[in-house]
Backbone atoms as SQL, in Angstrom:
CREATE TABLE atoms (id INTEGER PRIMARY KEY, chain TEXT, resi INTEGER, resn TEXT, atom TEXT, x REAL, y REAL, z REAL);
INSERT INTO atoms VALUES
  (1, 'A', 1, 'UNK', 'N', 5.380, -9.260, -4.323),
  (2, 'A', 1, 'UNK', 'CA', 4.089, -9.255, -3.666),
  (3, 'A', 1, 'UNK', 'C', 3.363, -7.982, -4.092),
  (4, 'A', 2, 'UNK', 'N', 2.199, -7.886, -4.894),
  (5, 'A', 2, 'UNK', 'CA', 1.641, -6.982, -5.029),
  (6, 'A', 2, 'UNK', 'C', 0.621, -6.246, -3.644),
  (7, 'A', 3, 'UNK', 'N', 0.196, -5.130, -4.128),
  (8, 'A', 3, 'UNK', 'CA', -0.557, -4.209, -3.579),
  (9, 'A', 3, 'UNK', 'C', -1.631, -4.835, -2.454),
  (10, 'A', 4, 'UNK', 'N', -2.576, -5.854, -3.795),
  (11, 'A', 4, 'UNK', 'CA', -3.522, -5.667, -3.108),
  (12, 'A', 4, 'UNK', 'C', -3.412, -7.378, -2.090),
  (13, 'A', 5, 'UNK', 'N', -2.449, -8.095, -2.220),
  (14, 'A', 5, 'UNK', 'CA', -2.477, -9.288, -1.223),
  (15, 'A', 5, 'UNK', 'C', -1.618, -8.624, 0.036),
  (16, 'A', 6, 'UNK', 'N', -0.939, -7.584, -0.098),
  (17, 'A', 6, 'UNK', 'CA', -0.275, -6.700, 1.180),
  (18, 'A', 6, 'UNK', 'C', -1.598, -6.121, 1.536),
  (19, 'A', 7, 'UNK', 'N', -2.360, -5.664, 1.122),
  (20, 'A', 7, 'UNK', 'CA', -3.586, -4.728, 1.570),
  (21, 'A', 7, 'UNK', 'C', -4.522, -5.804, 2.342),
  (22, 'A', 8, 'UNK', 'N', -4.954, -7.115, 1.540),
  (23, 'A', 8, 'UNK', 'CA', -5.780, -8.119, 2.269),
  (24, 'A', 8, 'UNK', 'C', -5.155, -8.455, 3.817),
  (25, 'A', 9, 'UNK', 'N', -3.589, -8.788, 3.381),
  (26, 'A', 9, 'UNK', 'CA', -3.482, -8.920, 4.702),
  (27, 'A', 9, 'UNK', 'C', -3.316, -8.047, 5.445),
  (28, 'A', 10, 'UNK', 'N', -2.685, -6.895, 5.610),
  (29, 'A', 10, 'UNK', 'CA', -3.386, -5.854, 6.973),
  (30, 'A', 10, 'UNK', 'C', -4.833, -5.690, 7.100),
  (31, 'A', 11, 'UNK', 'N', -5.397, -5.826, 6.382),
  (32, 'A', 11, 'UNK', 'CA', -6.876, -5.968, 6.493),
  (33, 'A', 11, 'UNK', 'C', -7.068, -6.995, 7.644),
  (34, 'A', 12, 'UNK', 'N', -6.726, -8.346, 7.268),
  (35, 'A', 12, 'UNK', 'CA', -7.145, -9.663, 8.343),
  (36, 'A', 12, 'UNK', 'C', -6.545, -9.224, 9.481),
  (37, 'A', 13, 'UNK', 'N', -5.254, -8.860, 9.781),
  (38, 'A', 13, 'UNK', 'CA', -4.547, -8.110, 10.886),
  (39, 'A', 13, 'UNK', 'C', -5.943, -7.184, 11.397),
  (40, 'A', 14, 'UNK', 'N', -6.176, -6.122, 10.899),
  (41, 'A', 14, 'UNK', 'CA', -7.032, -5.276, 11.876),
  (42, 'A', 14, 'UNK', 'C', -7.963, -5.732, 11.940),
  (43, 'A', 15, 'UNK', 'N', -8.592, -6.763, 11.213),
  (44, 'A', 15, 'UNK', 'CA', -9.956, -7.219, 11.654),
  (45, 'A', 15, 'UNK', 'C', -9.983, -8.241, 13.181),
  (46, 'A', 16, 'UNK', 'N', -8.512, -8.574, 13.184),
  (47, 'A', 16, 'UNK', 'CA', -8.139, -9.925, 14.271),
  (48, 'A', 16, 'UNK', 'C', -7.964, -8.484, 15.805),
  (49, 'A', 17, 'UNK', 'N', -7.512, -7.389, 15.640),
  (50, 'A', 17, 'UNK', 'CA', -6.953, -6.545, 16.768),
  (51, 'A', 17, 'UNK', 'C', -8.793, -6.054, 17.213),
  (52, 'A', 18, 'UNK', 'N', -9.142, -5.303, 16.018),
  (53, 'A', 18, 'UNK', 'CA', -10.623, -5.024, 16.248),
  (54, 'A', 18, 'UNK', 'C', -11.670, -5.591, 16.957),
  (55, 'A', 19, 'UNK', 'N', -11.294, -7.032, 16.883),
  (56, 'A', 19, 'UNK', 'CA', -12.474, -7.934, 17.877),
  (57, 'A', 19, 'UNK', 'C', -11.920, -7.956, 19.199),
  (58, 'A', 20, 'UNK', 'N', -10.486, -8.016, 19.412),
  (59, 'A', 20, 'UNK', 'CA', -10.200, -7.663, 20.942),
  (60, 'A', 20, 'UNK', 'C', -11.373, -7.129, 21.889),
  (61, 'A', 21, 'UNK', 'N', -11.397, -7.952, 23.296),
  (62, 'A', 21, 'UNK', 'CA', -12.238, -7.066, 24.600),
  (63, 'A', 21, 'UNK', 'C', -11.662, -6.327, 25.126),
  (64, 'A', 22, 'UNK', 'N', -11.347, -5.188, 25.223),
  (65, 'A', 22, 'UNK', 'CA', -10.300, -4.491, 26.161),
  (66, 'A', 22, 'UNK', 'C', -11.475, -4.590, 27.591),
  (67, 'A', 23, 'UNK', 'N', -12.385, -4.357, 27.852),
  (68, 'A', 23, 'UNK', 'CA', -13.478, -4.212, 28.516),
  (69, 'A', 23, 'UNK', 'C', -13.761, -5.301, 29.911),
  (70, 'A', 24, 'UNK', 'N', -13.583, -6.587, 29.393),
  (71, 'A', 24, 'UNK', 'CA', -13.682, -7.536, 29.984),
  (72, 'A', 24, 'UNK', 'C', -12.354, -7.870, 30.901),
  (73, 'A', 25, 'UNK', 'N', -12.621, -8.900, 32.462),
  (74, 'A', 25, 'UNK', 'CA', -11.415, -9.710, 33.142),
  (75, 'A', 25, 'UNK', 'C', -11.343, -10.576, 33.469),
  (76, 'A', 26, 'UNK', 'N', -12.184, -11.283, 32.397),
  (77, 'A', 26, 'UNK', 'CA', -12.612, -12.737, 32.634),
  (78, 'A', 26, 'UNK', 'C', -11.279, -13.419, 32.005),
  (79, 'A', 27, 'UNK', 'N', -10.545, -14.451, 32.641),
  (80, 'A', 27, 'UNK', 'CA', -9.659, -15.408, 31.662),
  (81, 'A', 27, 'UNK', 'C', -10.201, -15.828, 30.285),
  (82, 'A', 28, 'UNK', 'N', -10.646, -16.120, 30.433),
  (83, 'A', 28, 'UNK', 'CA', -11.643, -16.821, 28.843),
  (84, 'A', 28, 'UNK', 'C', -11.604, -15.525, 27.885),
  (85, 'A', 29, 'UNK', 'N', -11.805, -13.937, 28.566),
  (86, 'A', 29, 'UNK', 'CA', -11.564, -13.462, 27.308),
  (87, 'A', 29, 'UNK', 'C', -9.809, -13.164, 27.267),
  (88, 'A', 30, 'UNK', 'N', -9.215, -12.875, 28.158),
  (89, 'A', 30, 'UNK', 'CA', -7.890, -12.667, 28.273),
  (90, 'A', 30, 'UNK', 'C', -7.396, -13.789, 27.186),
  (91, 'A', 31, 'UNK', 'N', -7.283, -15.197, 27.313),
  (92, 'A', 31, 'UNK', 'CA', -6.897, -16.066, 26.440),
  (93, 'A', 31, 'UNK', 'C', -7.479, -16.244, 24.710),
  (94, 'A', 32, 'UNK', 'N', -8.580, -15.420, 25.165),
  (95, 'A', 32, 'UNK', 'CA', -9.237, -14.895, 23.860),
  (96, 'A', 32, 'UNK', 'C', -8.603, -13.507, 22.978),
  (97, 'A', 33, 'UNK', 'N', -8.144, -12.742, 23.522),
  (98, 'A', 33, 'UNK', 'CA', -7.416, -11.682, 23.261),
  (99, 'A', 33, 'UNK', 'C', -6.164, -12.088, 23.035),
  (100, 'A', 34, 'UNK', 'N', -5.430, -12.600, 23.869),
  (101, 'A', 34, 'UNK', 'CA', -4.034, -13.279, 23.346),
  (102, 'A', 34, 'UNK', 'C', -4.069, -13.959, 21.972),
  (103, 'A', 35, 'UNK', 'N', -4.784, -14.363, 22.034),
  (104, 'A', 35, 'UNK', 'CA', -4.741, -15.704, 20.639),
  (105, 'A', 35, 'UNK', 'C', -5.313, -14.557, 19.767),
  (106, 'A', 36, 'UNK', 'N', -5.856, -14.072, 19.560),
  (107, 'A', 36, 'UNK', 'CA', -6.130, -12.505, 18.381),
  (108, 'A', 36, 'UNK', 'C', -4.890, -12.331, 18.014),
  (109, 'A', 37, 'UNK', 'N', -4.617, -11.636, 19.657),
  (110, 'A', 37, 'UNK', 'CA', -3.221, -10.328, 19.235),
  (111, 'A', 37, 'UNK', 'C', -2.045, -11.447, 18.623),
  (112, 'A', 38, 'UNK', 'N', -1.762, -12.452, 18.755),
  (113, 'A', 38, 'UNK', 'CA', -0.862, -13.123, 18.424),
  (114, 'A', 38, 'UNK', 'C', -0.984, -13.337, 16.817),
  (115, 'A', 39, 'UNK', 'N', -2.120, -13.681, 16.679),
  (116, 'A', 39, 'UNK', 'CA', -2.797, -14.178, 15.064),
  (117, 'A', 39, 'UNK', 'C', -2.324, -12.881, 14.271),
  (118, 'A', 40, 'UNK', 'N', -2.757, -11.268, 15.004),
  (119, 'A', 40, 'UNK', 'CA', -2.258, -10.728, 13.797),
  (120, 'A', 40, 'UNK', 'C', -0.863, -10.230, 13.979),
  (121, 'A', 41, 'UNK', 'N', 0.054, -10.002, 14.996),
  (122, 'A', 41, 'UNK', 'CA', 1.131, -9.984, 15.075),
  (123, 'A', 41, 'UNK', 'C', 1.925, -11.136, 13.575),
  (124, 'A', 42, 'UNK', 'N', 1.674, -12.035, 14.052),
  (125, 'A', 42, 'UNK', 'CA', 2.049, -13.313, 13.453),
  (126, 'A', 42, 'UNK', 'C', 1.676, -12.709, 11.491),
  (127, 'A', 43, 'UNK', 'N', 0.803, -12.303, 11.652),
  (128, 'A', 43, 'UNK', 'CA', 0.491, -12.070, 10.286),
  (129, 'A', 43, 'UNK', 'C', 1.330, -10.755, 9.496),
  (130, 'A', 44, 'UNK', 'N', 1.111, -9.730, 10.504),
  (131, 'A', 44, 'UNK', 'CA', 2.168, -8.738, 10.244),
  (132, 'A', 44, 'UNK', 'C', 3.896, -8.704, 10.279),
  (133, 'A', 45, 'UNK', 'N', 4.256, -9.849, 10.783),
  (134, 'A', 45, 'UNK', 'CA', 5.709, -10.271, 11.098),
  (135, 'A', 45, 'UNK', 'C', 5.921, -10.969, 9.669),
  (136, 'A', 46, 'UNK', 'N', 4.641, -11.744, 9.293),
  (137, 'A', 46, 'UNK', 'CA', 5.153, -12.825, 8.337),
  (138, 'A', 46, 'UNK', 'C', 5.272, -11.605, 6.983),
  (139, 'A', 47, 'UNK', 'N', 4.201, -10.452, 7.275),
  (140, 'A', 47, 'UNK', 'CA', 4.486, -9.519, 5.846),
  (141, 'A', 47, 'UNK', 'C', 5.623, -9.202, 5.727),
  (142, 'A', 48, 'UNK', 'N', 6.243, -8.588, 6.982),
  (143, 'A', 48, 'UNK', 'CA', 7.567, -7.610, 7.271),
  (144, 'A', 48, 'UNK', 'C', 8.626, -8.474, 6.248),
  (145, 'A', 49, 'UNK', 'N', 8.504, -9.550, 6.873),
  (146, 'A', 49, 'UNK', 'CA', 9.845, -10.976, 6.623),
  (147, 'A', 49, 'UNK', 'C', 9.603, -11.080, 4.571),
  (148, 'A', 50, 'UNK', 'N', 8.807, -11.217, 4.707),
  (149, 'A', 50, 'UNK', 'CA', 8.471, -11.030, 2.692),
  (150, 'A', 50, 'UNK', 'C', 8.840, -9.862, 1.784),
  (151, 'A', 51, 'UNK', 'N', 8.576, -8.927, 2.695),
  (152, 'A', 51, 'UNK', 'CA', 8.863, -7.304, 2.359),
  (153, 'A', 51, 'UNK', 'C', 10.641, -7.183, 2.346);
């Protein structure tokens, strides 16, 4: 795996954590934040596992 498809994807990772609301306590964003944090977890787990 080169450089720069490891680089794209932490990229999509922080772009998915970055939109997080920390701000809000509405469910709708809570389930909105979950499904982020999961997306880039999920993305950073799948690098680790390749690495």
């Amino acid at each position: 795996m080169n450089k720069e498809i490891i680089k794209r994807l932490i990229e999509n990772a922080l772009k998915e954590l970055e939109t997080v609301d920390c701000e809000s306590n509405t469910k709708q964003i809570h389930t909105t934040n979950s499904k982020k944090v999961h997306k880039a977890y999920d993305i950073l787990f799948n690098l680790n596992q390749k690495l």
